[in-house]
mmCIF file of the C-alpha atoms, coordinates in Angstrom:
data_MODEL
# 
_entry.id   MODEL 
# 
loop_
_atom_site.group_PDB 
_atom_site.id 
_atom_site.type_symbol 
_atom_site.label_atom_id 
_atom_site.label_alt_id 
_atom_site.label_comp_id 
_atom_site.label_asym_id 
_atom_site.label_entity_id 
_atom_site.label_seq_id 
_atom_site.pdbx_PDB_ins_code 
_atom_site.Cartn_x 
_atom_site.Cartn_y 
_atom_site.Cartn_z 
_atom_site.occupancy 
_atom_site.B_iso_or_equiv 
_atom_site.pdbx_formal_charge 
_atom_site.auth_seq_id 
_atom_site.auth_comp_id 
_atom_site.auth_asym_id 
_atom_site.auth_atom_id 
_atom_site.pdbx_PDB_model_num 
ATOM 1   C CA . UNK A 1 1   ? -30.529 15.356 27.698 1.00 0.00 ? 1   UNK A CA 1 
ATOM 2   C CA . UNK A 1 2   ? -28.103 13.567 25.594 1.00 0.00 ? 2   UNK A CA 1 
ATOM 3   C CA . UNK A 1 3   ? -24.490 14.344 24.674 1.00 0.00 ? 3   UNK A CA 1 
ATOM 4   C CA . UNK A 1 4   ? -24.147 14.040 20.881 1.00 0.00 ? 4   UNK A CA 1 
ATOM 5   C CA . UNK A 1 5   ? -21.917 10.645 21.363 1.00 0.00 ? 5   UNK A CA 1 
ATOM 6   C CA . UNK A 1 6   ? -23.974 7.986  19.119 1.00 0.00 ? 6   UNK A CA 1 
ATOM 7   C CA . UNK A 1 7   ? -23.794 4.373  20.996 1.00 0.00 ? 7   UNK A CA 1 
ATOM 8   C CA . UNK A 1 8   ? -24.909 2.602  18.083 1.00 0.00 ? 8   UNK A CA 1 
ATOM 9   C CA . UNK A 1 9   ? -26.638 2.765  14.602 1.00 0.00 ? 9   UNK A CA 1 
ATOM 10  C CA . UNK A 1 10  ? -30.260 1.332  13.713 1.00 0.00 ? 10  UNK A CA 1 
ATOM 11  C CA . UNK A 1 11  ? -32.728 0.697  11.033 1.00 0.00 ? 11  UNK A CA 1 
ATOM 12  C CA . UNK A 1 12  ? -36.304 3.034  11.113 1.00 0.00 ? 12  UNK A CA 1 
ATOM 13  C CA . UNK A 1 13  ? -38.162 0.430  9.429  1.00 0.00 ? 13  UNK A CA 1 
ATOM 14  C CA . UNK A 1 14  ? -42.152 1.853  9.441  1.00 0.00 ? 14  UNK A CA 1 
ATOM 15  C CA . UNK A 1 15  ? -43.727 4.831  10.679 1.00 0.00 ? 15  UNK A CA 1 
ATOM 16  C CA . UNK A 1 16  ? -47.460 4.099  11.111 1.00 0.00 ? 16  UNK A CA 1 
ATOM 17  C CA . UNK A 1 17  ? -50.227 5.820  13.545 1.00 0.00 ? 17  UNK A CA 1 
ATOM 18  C CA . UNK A 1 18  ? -47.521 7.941  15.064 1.00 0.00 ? 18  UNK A CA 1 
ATOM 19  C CA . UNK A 1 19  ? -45.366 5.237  15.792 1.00 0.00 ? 19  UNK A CA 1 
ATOM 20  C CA . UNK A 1 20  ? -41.894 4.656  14.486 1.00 0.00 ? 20  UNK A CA 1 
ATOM 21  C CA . UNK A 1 21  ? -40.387 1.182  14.537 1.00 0.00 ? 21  UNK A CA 1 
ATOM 22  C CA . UNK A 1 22  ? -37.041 0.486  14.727 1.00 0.00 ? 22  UNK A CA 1 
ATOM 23  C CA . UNK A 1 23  ? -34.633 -2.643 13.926 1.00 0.00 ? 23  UNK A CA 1 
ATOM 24  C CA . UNK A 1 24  ? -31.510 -2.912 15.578 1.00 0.00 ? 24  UNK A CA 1 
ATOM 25  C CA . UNK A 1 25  ? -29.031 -5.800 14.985 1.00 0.00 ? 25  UNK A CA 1 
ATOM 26  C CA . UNK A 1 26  ? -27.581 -7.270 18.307 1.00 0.00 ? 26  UNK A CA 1 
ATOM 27  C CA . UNK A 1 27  ? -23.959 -7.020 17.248 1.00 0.00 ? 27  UNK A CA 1 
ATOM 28  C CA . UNK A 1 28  ? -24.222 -3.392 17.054 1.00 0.00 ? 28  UNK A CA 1 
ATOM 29  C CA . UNK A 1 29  ? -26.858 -1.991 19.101 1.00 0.00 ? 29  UNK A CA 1 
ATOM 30  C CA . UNK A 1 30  ? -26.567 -4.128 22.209 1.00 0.00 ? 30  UNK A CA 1 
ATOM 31  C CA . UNK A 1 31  ? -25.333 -0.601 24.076 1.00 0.00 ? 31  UNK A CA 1 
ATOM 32  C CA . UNK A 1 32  ? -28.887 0.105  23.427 1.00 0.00 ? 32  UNK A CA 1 
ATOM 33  C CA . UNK A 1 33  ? -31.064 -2.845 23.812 1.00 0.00 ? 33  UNK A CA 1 
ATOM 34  C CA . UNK A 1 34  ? -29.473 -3.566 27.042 1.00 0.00 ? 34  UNK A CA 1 
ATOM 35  C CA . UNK A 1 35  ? -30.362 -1.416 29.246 1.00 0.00 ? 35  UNK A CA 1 
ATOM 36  C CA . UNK A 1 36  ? -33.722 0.019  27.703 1.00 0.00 ? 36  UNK A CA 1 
ATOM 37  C CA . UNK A 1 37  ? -36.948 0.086  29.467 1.00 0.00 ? 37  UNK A CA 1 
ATOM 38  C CA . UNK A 1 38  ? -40.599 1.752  28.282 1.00 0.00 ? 38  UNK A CA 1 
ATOM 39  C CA . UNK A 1 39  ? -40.871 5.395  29.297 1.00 0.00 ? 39  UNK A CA 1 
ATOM 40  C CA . UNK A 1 40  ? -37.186 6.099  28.309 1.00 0.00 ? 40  UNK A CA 1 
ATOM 41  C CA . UNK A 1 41  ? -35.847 8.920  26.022 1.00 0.00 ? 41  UNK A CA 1 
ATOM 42  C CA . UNK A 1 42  ? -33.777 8.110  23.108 1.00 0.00 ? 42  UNK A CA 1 
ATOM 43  C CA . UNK A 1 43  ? -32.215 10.569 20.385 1.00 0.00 ? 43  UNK A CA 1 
ATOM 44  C CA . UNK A 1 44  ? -32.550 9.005  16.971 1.00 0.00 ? 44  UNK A CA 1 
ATOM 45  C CA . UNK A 1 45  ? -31.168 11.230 14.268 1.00 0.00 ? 45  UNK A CA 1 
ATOM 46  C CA . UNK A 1 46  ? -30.809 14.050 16.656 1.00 0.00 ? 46  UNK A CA 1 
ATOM 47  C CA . UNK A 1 47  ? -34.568 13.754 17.491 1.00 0.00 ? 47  UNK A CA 1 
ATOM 48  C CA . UNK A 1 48  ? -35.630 12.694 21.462 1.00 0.00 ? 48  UNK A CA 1 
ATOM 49  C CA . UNK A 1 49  ? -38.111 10.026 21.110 1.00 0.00 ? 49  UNK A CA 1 
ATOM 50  C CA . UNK A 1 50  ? -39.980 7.838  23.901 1.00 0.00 ? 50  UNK A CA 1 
ATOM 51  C CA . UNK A 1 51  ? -39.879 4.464  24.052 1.00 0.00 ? 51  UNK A CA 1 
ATOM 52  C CA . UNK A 1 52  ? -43.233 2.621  24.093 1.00 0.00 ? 52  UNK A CA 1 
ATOM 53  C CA . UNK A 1 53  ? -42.007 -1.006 23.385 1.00 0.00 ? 53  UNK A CA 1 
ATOM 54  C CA . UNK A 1 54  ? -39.050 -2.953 23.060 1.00 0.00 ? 54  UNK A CA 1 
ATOM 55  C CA . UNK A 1 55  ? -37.290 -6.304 21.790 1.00 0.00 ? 55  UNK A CA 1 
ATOM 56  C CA . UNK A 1 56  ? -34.563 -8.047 21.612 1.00 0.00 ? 56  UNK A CA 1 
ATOM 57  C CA . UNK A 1 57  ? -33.980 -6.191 17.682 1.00 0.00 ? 57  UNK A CA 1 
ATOM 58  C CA . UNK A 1 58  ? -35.619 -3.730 18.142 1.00 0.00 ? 58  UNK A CA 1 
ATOM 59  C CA . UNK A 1 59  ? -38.123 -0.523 19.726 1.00 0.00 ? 59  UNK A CA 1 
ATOM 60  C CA . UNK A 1 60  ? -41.191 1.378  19.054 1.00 0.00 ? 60  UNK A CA 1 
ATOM 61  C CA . UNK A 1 61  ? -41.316 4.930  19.701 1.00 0.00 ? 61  UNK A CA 1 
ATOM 62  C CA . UNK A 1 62  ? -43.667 7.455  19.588 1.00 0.00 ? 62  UNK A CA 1 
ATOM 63  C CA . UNK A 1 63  ? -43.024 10.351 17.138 1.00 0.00 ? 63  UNK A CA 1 
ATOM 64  C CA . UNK A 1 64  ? -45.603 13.637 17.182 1.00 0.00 ? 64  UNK A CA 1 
ATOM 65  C CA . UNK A 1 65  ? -46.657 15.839 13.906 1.00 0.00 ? 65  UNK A CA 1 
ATOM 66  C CA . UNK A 1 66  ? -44.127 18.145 15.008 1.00 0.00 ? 66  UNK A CA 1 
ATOM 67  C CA . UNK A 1 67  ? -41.414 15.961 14.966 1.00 0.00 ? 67  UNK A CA 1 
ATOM 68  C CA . UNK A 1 68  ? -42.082 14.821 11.527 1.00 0.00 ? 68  UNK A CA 1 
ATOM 69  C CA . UNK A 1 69  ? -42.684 18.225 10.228 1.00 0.00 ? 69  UNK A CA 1 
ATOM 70  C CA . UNK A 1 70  ? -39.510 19.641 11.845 1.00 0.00 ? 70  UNK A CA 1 
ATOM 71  C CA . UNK A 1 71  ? -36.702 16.526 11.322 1.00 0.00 ? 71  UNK A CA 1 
ATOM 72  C CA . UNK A 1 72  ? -36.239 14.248 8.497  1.00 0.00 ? 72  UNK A CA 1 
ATOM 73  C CA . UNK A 1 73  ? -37.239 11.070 10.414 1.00 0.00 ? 73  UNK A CA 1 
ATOM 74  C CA . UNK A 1 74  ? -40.376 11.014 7.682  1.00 0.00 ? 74  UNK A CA 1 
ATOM 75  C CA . UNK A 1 75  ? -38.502 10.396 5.119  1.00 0.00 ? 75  UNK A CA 1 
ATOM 76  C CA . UNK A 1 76  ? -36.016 7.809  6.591  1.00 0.00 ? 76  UNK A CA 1 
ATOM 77  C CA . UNK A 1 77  ? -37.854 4.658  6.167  1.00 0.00 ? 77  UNK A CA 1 
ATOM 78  C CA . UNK A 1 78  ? -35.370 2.290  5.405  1.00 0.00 ? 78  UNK A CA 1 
ATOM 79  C CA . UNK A 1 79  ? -32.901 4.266  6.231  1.00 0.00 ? 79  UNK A CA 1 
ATOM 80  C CA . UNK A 1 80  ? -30.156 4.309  8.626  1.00 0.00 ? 80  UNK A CA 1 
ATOM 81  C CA . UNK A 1 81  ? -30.487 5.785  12.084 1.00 0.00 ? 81  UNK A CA 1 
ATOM 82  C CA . UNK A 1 82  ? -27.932 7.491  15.053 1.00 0.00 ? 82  UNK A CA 1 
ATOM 83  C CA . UNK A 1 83  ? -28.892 6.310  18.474 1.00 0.00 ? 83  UNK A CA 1 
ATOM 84  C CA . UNK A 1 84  ? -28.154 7.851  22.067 1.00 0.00 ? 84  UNK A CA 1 
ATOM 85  C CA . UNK A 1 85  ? -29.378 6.832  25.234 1.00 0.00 ? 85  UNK A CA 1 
ATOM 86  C CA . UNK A 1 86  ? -30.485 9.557  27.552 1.00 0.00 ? 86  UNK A CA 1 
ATOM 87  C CA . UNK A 1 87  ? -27.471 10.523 29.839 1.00 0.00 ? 87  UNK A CA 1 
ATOM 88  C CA . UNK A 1 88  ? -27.532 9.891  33.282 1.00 0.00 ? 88  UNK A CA 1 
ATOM 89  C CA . UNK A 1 89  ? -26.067 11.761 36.227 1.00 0.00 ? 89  UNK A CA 1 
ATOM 90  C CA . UNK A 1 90  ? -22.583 11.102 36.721 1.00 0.00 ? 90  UNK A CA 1 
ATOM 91  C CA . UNK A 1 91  ? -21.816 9.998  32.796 1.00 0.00 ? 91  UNK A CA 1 
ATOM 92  C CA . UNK A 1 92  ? -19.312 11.367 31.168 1.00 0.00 ? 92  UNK A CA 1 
ATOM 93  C CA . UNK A 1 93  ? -20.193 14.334 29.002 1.00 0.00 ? 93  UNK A CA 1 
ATOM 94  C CA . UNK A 1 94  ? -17.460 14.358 26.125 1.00 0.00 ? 94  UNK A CA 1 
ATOM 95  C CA . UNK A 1 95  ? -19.771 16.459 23.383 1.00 0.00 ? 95  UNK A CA 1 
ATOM 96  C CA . UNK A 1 96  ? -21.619 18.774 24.259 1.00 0.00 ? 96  UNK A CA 1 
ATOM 97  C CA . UNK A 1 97  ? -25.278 19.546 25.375 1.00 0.00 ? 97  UNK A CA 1 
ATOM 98  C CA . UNK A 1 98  ? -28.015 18.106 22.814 1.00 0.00 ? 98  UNK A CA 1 
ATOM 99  C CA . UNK A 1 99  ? -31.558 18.455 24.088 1.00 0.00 ? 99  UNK A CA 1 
ATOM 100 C CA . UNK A 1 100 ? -32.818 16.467 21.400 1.00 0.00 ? 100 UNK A CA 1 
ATOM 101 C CA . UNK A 1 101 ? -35.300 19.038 19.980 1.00 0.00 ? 101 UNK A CA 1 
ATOM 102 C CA . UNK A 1 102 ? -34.326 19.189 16.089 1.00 0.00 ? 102 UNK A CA 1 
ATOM 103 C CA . UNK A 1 103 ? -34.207 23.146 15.082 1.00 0.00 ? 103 UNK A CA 1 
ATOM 104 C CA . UNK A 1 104 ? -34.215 22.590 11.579 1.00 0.00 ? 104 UNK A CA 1 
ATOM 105 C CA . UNK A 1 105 ? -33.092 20.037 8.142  1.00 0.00 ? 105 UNK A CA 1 
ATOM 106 C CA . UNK A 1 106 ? -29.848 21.114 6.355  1.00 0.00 ? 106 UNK A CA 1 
ATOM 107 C CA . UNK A 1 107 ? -28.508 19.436 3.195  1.00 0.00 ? 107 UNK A CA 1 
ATOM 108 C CA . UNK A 1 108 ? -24.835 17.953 2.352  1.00 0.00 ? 108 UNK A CA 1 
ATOM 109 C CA . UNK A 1 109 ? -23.270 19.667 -0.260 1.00 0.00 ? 109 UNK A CA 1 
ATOM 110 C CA . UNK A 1 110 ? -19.414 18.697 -0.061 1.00 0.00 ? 110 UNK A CA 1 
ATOM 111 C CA . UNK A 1 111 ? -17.419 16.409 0.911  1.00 0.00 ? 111 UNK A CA 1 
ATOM 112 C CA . UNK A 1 112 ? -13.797 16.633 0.997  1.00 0.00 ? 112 UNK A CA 1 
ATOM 113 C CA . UNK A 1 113 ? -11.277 14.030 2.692  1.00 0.00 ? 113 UNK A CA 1 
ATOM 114 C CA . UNK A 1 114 ? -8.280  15.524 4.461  1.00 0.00 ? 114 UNK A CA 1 
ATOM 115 C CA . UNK A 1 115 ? -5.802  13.027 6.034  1.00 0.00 ? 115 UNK A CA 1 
ATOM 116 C CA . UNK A 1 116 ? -7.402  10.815 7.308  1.00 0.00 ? 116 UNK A CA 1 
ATOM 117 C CA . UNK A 1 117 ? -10.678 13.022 8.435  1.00 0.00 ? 117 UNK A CA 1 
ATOM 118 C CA . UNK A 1 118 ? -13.384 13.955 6.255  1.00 0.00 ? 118 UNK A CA 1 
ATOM 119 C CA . UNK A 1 119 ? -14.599 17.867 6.106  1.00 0.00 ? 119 UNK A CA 1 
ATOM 120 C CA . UNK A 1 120 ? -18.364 18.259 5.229  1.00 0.00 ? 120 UNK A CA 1 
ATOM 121 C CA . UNK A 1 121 ? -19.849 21.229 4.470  1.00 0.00 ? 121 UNK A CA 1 
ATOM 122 C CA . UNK A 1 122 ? -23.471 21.794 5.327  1.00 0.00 ? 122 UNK A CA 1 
ATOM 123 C CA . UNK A 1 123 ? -26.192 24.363 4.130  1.00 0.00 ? 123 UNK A CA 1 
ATOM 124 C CA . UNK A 1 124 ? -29.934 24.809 4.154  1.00 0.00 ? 124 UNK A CA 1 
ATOM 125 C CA . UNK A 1 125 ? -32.675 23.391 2.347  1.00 0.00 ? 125 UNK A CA 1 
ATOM 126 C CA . UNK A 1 126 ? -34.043 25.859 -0.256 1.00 0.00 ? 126 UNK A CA 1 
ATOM 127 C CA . UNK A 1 127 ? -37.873 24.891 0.838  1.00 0.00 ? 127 UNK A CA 1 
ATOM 128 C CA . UNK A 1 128 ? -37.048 25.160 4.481  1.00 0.00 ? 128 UNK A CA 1 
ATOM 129 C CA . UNK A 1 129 ? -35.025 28.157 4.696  1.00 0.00 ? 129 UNK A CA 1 
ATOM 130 C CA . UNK A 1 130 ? -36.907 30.249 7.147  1.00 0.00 ? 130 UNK A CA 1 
ATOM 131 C CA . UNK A 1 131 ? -36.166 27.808 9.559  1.00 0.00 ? 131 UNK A CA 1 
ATOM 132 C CA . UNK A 1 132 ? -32.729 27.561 9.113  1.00 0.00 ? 132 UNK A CA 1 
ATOM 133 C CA . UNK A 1 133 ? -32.203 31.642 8.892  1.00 0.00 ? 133 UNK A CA 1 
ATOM 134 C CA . UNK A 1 134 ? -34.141 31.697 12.396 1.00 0.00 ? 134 UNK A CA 1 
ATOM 135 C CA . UNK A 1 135 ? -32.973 28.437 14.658 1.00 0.00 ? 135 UNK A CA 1 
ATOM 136 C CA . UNK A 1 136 ? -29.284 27.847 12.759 1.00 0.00 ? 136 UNK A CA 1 
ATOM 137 C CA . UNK A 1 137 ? -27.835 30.761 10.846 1.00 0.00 ? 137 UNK A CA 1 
ATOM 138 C CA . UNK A 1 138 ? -27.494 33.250 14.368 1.00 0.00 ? 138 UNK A CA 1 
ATOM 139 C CA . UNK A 1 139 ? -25.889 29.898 15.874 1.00 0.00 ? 139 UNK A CA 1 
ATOM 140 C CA . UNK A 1 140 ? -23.267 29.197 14.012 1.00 0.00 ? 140 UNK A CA 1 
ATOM 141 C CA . UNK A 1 141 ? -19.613 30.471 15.330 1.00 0.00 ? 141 UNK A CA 1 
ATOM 142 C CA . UNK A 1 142 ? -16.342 29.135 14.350 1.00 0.00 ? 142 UNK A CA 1 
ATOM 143 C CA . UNK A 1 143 ? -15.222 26.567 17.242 1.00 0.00 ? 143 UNK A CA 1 
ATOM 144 C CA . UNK A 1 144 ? -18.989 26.446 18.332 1.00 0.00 ? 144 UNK A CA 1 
ATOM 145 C CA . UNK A 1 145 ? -20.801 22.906 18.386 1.00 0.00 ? 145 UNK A CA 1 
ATOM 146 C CA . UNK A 1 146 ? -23.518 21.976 16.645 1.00 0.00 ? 146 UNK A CA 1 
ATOM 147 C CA . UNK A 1 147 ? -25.819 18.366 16.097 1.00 0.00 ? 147 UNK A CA 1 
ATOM 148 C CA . UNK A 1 148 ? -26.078 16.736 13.090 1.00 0.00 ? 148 UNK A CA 1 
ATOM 149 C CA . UNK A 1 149 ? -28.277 13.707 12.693 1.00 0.00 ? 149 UNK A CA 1 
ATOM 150 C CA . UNK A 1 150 ? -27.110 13.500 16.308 1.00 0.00 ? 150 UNK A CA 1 
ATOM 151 C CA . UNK A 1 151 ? -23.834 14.041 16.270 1.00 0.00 ? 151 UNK A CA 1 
ATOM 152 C CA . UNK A 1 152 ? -21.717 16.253 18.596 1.00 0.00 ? 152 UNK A CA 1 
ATOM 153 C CA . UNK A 1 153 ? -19.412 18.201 15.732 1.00 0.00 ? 153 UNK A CA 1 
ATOM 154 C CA . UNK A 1 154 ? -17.413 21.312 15.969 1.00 0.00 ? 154 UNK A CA 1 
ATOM 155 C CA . UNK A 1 155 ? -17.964 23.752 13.534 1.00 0.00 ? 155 UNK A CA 1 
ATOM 156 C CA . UNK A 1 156 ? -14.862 24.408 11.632 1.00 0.00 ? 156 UNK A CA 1 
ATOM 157 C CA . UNK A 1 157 ? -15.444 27.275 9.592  1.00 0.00 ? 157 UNK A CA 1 
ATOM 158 C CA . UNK A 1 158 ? -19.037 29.410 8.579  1.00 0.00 ? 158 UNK A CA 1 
ATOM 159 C CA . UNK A 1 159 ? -19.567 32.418 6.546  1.00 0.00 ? 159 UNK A CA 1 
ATOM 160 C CA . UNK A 1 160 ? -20.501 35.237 8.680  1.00 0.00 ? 160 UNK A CA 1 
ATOM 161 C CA . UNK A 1 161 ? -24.474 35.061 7.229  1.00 0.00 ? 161 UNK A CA 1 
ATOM 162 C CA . UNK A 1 162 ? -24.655 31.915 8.664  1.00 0.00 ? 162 UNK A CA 1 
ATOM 163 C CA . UNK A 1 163 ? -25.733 30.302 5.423  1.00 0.00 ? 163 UNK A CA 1 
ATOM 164 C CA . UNK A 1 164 ? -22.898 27.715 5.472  1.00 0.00 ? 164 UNK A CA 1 
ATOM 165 C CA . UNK A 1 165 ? -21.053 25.776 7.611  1.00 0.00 ? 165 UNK A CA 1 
ATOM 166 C CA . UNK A 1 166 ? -17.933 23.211 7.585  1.00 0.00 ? 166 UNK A CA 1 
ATOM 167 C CA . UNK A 1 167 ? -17.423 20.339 10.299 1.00 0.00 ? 167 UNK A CA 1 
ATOM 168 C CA . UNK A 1 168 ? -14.259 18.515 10.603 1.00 0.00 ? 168 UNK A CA 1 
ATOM 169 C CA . UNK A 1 169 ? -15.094 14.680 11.032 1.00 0.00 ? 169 UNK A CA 1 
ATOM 170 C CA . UNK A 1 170 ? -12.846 11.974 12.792 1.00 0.00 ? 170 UNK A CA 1 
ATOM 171 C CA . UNK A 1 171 ? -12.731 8.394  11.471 1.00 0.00 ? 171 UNK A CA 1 
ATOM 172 C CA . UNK A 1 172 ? -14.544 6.971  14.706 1.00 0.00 ? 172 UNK A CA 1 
ATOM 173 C CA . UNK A 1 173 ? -17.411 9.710  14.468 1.00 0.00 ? 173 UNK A CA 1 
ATOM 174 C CA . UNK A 1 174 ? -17.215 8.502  10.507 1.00 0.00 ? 174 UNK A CA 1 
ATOM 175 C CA . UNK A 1 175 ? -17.147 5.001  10.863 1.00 0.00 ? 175 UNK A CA 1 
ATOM 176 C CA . UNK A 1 176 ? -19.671 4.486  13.552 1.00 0.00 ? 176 UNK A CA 1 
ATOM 177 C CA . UNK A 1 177 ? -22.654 6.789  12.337 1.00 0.00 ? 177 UNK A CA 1 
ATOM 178 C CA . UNK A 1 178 ? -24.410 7.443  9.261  1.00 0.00 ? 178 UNK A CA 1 
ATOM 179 C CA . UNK A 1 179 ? -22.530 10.469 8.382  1.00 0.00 ? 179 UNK A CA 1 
ATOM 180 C CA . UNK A 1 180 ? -20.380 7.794  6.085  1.00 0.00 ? 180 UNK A CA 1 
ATOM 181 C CA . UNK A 1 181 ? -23.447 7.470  4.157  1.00 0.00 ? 181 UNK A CA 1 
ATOM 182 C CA . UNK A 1 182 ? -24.357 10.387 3.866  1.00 0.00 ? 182 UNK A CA 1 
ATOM 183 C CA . UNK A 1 183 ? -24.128 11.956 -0.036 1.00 0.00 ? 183 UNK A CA 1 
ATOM 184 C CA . UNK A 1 184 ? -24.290 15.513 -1.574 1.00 0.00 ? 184 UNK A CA 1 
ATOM 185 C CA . UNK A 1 185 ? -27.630 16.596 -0.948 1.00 0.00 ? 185 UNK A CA 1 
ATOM 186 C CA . UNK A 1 186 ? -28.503 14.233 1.659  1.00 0.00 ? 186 UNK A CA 1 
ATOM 187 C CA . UNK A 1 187 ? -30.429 15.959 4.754  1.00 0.00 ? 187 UNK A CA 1 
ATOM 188 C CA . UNK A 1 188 ? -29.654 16.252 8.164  1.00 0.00 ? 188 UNK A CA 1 
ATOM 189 C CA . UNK A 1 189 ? -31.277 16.957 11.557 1.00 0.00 ? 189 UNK A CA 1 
ATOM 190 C CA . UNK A 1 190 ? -29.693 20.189 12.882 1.00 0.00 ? 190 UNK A CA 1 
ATOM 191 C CA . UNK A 1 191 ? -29.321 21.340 16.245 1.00 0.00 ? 191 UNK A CA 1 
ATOM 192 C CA . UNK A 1 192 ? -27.980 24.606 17.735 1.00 0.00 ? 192 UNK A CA 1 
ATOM 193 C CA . UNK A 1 193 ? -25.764 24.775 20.620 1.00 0.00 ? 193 UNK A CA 1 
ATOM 194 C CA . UNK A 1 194 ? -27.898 24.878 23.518 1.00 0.00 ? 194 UNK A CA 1 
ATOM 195 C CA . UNK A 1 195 ? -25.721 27.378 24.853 1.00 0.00 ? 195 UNK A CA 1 
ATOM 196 C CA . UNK A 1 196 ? -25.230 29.739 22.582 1.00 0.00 ? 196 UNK A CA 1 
ATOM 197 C CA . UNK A 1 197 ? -28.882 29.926 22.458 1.00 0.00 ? 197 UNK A CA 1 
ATOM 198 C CA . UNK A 1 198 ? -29.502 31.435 25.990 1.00 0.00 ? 198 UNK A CA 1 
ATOM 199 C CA . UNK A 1 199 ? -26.516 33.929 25.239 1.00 0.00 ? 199 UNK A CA 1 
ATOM 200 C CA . UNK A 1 200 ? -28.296 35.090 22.420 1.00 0.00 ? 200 UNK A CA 1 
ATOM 201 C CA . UNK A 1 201 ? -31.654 35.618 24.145 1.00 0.00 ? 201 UNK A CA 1 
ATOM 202 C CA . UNK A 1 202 ? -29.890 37.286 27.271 1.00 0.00 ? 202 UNK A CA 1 
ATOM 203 C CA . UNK A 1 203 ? -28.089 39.600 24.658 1.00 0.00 ? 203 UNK A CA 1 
ATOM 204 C CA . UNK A 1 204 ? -31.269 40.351 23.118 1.00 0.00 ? 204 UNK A CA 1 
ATOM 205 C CA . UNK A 1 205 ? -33.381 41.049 26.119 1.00 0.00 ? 205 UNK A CA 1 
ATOM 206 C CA . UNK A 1 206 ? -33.692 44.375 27.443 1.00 0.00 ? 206 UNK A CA 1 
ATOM 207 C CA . UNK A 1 207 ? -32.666 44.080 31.263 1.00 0.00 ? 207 UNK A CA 1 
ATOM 208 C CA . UNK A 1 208 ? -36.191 44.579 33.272 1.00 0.00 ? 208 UNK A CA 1 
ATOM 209 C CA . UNK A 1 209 ? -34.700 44.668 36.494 1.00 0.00 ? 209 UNK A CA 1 
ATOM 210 C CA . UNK A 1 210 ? -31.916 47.046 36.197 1.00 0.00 ? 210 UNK A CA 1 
ATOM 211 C CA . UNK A 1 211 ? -34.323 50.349 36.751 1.00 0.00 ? 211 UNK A CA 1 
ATOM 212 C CA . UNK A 1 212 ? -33.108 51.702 33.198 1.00 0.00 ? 212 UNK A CA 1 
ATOM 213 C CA . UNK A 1 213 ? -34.259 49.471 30.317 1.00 0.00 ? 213 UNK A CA 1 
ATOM 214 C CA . UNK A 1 214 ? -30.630 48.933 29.454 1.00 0.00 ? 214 UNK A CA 1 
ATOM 215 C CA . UNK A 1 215 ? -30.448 45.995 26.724 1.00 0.00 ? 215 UNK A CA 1 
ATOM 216 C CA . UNK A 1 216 ? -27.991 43.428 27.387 1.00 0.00 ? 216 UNK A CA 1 
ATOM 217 C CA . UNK A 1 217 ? -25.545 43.964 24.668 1.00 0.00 ? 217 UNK A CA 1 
ATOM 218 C CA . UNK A 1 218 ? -21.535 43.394 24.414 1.00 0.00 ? 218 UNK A CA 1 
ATOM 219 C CA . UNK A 1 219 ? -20.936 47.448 25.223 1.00 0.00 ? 219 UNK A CA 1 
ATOM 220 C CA . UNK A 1 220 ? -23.143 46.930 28.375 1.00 0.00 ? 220 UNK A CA 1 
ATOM 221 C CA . UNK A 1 221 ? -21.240 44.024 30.115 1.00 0.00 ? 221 UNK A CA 1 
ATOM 222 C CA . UNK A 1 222 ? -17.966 45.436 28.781 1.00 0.00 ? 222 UNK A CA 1 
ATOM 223 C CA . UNK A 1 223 ? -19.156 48.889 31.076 1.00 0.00 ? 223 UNK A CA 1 
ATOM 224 C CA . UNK A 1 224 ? -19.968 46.718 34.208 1.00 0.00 ? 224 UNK A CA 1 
ATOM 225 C CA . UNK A 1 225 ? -17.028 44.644 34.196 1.00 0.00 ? 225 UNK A CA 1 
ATOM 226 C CA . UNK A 1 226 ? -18.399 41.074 32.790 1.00 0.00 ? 226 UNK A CA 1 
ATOM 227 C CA . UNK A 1 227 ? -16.179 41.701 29.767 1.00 0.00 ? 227 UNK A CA 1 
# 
């Protein structure tokens, strides 16, 4: 479990036999490298990763098929990389919920700067679309959170389709991720609001227990006084 707070920003340098290395400069990553041991859970791009080895610079994780397929970690060689260590009972918790399990790859397309914070607006890929219609789109509510590469962000604004969103960005979330580097058309990892997605299972379960196949919907907790 992980809060969508990045500690520090690496390098994925190599992905080979299902194992992604990663470089991470002392200056910034030390939050990191400090404390890591081998077994641990990481988030790297939004995607929960366990360590297998570790270094002074760096780690070695292990990354599955499914992780590749689903996240953009594949094509990130060389790239740069959000890191989060797992959180730990009695840490703070000033994002949200991120499991770490990537739903889906959105793409970039504006930027606009605003003050002194930077509003991006986000959309899907055209050759993953079913994925983001299924695990984003019925996610996405104005003042909800969201993940992005990682990141704990507040969703500004979204169409009611759910085939857009907007994110208002702060200049320490900016300046200490890879969201500043980041370009129209770049992809991110995507994660829906944990949250949100247990509402929207309960609502669309039909109540087993309740000796009338009721379905959970707004009308029915609005009748029994839960609304």
């Amino acid at each position: 479990m992980f809060t969508g707070l990045i500690v520090a920003v690496g390098t994925l340098e190599a992905i080979r036999s299902n194992r992604a290395y990663f470089y991470c400069p002392s200056d910034g990553s030390h939050p990191i490298l400090e404390d890591l041991e081998i077994g641990d859970s990481i988030c790297v791009d939004g995607a929960c990763l366990t360590v297998e080895e570790y270094s002074d610079n760096g780690f070695v994780a292990a990354v599955s098929p499914e992780t590749l397929d689903r996240s953009t970690l594949g094509n990130a060689i060389g790239r740069s990389v959000n890191l989060e260590p797992s959180l730990r009972v009695g840490s703070k918790l000033g994002g949200h919920f991120v499991t770490g399990h990537v739903d889906g790859v959105g793409c970039l397309q504006a930027v606009e700067t605003i003050a002194s914070s930077w509003r991006l607006r986000f959309g899907p890929v055209l050759e993953r679309s079913p994925l983001w219609e299924s695990q984003i789109a019925p996610y996405l509510v104005p003042k909800g959170s969201i993940a992005v590469n990682g990141v704990s962000l507040t969703i500004a604004e979204c169409d009611g389709q759910g085939e857009w969103f907007e994110a208002a960005v702060i200049p320490h979330s900016y300046d200490r991720t890879n969201l500043k580097t980041l370009q129209p058309g770049s992809w991110v990892n995507l994660e829906a609001d944990l949250l949100g997605k247990y509402v929207a299972r309960f609502l669309g379960n039909r109540v087993e227990n309740n000796g009338n196949g009721n379905a959970i919907t707004p009308e029915f907790l609005a009748e029994h006084g839960w609304l």
